[in-house]
N, C-alpha and C positions, 0 to 999 in steps of 0.2 A: 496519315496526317501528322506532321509535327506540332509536339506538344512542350509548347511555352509558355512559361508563367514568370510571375516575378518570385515569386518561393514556393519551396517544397516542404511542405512537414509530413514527415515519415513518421507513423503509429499517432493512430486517434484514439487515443487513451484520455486521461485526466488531463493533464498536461499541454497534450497534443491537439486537442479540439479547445483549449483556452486559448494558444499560442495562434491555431489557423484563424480562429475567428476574428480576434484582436487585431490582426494583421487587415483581414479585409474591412470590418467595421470603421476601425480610427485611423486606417493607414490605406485603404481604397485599394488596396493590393490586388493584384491576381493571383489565387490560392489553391494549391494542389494536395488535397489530402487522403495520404495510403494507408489504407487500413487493412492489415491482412486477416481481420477476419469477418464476422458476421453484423448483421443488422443488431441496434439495440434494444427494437418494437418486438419484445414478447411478454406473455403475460407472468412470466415466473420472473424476469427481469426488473420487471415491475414494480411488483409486490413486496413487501418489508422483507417477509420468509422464505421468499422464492430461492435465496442463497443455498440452504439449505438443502433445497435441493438438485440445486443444481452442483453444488461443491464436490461431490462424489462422483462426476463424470458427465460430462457433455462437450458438445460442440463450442457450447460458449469459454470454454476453458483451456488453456493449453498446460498442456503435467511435465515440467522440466524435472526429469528422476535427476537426481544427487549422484555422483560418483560415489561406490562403498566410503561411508565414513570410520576410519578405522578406529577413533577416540569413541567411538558409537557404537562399542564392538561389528562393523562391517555393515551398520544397516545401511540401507538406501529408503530417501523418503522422495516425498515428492513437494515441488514448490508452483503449485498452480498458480496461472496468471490469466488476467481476461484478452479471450479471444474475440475481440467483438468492440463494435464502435465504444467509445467512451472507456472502452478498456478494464482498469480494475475501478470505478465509479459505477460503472452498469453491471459487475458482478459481485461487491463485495460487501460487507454488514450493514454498511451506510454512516456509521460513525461519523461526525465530526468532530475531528481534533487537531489544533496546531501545533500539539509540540508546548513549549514554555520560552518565555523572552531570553532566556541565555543559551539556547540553543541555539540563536541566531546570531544573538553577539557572539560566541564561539565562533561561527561561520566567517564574521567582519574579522575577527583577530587570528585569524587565521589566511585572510586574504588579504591582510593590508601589507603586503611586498609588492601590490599590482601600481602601477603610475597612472592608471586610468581612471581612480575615483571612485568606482563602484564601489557603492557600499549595501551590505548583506544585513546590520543589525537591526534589531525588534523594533525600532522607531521606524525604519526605511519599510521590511516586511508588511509589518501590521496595516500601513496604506492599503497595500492589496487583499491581503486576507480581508477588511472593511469592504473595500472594494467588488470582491467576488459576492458577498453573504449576504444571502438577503433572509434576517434572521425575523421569527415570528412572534419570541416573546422577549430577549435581551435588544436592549437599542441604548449603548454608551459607548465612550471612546475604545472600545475593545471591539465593539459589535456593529455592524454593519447592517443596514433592514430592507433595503433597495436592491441589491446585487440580484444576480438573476441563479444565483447557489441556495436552491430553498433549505432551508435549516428548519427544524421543529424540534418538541420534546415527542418521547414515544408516545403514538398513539394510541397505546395500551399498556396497561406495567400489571404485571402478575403478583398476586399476591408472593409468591417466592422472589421477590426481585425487592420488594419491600422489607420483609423478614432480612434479608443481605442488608443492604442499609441499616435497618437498627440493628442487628449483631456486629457488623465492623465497627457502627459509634460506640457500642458497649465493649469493645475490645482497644478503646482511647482515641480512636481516628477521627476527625471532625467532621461534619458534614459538611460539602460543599452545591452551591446553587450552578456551577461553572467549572467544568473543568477545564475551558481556555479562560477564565479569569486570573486576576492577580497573583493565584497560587494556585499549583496545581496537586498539593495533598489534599487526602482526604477521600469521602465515601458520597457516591452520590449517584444519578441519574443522567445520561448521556444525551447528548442530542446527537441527530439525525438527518441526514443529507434529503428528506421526501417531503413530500405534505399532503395531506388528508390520504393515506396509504399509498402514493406515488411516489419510486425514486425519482430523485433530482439530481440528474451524473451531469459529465463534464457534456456530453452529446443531446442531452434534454436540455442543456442550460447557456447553452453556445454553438451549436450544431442546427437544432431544430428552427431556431429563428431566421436562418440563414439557407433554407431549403431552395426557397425559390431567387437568393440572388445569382447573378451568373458570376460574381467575381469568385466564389468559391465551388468548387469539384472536389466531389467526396466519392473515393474510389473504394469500394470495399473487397474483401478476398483479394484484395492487390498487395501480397509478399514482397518486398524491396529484396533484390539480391543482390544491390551494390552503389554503392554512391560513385560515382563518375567524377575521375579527379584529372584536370588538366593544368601542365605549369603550377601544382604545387595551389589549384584553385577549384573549389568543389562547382560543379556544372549542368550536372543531373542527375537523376536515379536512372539506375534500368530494374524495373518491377515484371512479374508474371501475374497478368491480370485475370480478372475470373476465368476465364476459359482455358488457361492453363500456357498462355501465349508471351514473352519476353516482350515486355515495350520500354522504352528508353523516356524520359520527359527532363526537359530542361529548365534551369532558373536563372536568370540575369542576377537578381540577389544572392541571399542566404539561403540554405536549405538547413532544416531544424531534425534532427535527428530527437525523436521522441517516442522511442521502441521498447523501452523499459531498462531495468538493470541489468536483465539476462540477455535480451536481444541487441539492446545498442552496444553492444561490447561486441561482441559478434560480428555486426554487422560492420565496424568500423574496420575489426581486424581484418573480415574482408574484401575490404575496401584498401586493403593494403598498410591502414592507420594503426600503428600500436608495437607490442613490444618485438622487436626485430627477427632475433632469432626463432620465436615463436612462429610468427609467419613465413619465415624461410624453412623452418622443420616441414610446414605444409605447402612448401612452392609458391608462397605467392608473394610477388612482387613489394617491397617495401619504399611507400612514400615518404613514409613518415615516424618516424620511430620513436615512438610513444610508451615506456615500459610499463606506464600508471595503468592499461587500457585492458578492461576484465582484473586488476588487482582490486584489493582493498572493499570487496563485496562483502558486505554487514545486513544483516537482518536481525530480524527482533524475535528469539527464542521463546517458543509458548509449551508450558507442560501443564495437562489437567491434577486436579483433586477431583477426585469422580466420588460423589455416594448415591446413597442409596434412602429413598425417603420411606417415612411412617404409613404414609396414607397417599391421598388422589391430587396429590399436590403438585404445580410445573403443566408444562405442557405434553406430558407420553400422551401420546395416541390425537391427539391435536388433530392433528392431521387424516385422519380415516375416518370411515364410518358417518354415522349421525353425528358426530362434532363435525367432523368437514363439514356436511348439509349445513347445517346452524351456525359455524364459523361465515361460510358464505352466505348464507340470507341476512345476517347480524352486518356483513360489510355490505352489502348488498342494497338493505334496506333501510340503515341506519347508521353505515358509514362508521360502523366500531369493531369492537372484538378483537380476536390471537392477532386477526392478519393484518395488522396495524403493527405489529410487534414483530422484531428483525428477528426473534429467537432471544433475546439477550435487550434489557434496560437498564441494569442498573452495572456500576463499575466503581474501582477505587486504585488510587495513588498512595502508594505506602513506602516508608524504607522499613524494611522490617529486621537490620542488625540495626540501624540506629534511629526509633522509632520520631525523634524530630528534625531528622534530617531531609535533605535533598531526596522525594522518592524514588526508588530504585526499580520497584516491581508498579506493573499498571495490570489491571483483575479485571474481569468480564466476566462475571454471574449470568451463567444460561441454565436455566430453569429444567434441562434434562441429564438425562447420562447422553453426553457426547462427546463422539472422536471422529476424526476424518478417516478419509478414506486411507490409509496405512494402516491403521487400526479397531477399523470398524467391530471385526469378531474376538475381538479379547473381553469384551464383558456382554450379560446377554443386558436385553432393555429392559427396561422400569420404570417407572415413577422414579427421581432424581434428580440433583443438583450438580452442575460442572464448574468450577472455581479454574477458569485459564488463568493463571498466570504467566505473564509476558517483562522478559527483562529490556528495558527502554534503553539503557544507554550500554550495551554489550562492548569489549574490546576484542571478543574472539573477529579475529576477519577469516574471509573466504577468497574465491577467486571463482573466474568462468573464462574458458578456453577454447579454444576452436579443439571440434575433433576430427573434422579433416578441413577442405577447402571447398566442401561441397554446402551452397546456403539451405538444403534441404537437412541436413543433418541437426539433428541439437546442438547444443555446445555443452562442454562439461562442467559441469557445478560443483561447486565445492565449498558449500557453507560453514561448516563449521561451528556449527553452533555448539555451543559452551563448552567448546575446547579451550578455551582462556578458563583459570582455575578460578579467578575471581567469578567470572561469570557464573561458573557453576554453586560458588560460595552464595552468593546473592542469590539464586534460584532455588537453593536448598533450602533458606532461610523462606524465602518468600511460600514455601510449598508450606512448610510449619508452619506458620502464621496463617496461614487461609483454613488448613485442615483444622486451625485450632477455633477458626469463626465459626467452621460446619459445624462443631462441638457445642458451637455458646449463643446464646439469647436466645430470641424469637426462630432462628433458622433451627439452632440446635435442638428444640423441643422435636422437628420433622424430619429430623432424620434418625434414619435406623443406622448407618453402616456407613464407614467411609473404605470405600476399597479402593481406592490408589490416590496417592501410598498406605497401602495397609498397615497396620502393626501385626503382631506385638515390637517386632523390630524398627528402631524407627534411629538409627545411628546415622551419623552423616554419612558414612557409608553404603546403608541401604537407600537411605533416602535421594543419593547420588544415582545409584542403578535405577532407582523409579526412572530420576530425569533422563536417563542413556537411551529409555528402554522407550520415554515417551514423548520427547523433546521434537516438535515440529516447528516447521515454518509458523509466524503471525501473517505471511504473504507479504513483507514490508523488505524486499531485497532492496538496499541503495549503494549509491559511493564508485559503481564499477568505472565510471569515467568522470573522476570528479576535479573540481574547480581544485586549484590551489595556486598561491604567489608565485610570482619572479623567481624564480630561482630552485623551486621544489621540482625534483627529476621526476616524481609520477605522479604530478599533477596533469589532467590529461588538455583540463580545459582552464581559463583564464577566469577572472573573476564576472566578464560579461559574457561568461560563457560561450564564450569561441571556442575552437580544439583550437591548440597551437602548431601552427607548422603550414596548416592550413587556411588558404581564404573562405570568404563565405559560407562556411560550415560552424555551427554550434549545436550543443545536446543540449535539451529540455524537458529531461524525465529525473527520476530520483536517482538517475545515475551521475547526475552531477555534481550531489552536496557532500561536504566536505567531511561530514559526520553525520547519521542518523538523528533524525527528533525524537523524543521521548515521545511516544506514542504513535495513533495511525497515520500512515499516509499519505491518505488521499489529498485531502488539503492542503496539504504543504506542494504538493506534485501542481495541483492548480495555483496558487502562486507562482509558482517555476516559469509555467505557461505563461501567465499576465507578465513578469519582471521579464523574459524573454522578449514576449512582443514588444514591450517599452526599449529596450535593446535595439533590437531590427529597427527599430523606428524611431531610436534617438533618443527617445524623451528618458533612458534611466542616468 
């Protein structure tokens, strides 16, 4: 049976499932959506905590290992990303954050060489972020309450989550009600992508309503192995569908490439799109010779402050035993408790060389000793507190490569994380400054031990090897095929996100923006989706 549609979006991710639905809702489209991996309906999916444990290995995950980092003395980590409809939205803490308004005007002054008018800044964005949010307790020009993106505060905050809050204010940082508000310094309380202990991902919030129309087809385990390019004009995918079977499907329009940062780089190279002599190293035919395509891949580097607490404080052992029991009868029967709580409530915005400046480090207080899976057996469990610090606007970049020309293969990654010296200057600084919170006020009175970075040595030097030794993904790879003006040689896509060279083809995932946001995201990757379909369908 030939399969025609009027568009294809490839990966139902955040992104990807805003872009297909938009298209058939406002734009009556016929919509083909490839998911290569699993269904979003599980109960660990679900749940605020279920990340937790799902993040240390499963189906719903795919583990992109890092080529040896030699600045890392040779380690390899891994950069897991969601396997599964809705993508990194159905697997990931549930955060919402957009980032800050000059993030985006960064984005517009960097794109204004284009002739086409798009415009990218904080007045144009912020329509759609309103648009997406349907928030439960903010409703002003920032906030949005109708959108079908359910937003909340956590539905439970641990006493160790509070303690964090008033020791960061008594170490000068102000409290804030919003950290997508007016400013984004300061200490405070995060909101969350669920409501009443349900995630709300991009496949709950634009997928599910759409089940029974016929204008959208949602294919799941269906791998794209190549976008099908004729006369210099994109025309369809040929995907392997569940059964393990090649089928080809066709688009009159646009097809959206929305695979994420590691895959759509890949998949384009395959597709023959990207930098020349790379794809002639692996034989494969060049359409289009794009050098930007897998360069300039940026993530948001996290290293712990791990201690060790006083007493029965945090969540250890949550999860086992007669607490599981009574966690689940407590949600159960009264709709409260841990499993309302993503693992992690409270968070902060700091610069901490220059303590009223633009912040540079963004913190995530999770109330146990925890490390992923790279590092699980370096310290044993306890009672404890974990200070991630994460650097928002990094300048180290990376890159992702084909490693042959087979689409079953990974691609090769190459992060880089705080290999730029600055980067590591500001991650040092931000590690002192947290270890000095576990020390001070309310939190400091509970803890016994701070073991990494431990003292007595605590030189930028040593404090440098902490970060080498435990510097991970935040999961926020972007930039690999990103927008740039007229005239920029690796810029891959245009400012309405077309690839250049090519018809009918544009990317819709974090692999398009032109720089990383200060913080998570998920939400910014669902705008992408919405200002995309507004594209296909004119009205940007």
């Amino acid at each position: 049976m030939l399969e025609e549609y009027d568009h294809i979006v490839i990966g139902g991710g955040a992104s990807g499932c805003v872009a297909a639905a938009r298209l058939v809702t406002d734009g009556g489209r016929k919509v083909l959506l490839l998911e290569a991996g699993h269904s979003h309906h599980h109960p660990l999916l679900d749940m605020p905590p279920g990340i937790f444990k799902l993040i240390n290995g499963s189906k719903y995950m795919t583990y992109h290992h890092t080529v040896p980092q030699d600045h890392l003395n040779g380690r390899v980590h891994d950069i897991p990303q969601g396997n599964v409809l809705g993508g990194g939205s159905s697997v990931n803490a549930q955060v919402y954050m957009r980032g800050r308004p000059s993030d985006y005007n960064e984005w517009d002054e960097l794109l204004r060489g284009n002739n086409d008018g798009a415009r990218w800044d904080w007045a144009t964005v912020l329509d759609h972020f309103r648009g997406i949010e349907g928030n439960n307790r903010l409703a002003n020009d920032l906030h949005g309450t109708d959108g079908p993106l359910l937003v909340s505060d956590p539905g439970h905050i641990d006493d160790v989550s509070r303690w964090f809050v008033q020791s960061v204010q008594q170490m000068g940082e102000p409290f804030t009600n919003d950290f997508n508000g007016p400013t984004q310094r300061g200490v405070g309380f995060y909101q969350f992508m669920n409501r009443r202990g349900k995630r709300s991902s991009s496949a709950y919030a634009y997928i599910e309503p759409l089940k029974a129309d016929p204008r959208l087809t949602v294919k799941l385990r269906a791998a794209v192995r190549r976008i099908n390019v004729e006369n210099a004009r994109a025309v369809g995918v040929t995907y392997r569908d569940a059964s393990g079977v090649e089928q080809t499907a066709f688009a009159s329009g646009d097809i959206i490439v929305s695979a994420g940062a590691l895959v759509t780089p890949k998949l384009l190279m395959l597709s023959g799109i990207g930098p020349a002599a790379h794809l002639k190293s692996h034989g494969i035919g060049v359409i289009a010779d794009l050098p930007g395509v897998g360069q300039n891949l940026i993530d948001h580097p996290e290293v712990p402050v791990i201690s060790l607490a006083n007493g029965p404080y945090g969540y250890y052992k949550q999860g086992v035993g007669w607490r599981m029991l009574k966690n689940g009868l407590n949600f159960k029967i009264f709709g409260n408790g841990p499993i309302l709580s993503a693992g992690f409530e409270a968070g902060a915005f700091i610069n901490p060389i220059d303590r009223g400046g633009v912040p540079s480090i963004q913190a995530f207080c999770v109330p146990i000793v925890y490390l992923d899976r790279d590092l699980l057996k370096v310290f044993d469990d306890g009672y404890g507190v974990t200070i991630t610090t994460v650097l928002v606007k990094p300048k180290s970049r990376g890159s992702v490569e084909l490693r042959s020309a087979n689409p079953d293969d990974m691609p090769l990654v190459s992060p880089n994380l705080l290999k730029h010296p600055e980067d590591m200057k500001i991650m040092v600084e931000g590690q002192r400054f947290f270890r000095e919170v576990l020390q001070s006020g309310p939190l400091g009175k509970r803890i016994s031990k701070v073991i990494a970075p431990a003292g007595p040595d605590l030189s930028d030097a040593a404090m440098a090897d902490h970060c080498r030794r435990f510097v991970k993904t935040n999961y926020h790879p972007a930039s690999t095929a990103r927008m740039g003006a007229d005239g920029d040689s690796d810029a891959v896509l245009d400012a309405r996100m077309r690839v250049r060279g090519i018809d009918n083809l544009r990317v819709s995932d974090m692999s398009a923006v032109p720089n990383i946001n200060a913080g998570n995201t998920n939400a910014p990757a669902m705008m992408l989706g919405d200002r995309c379909a507004d594209f296909v369908l004119g009205h940007g």
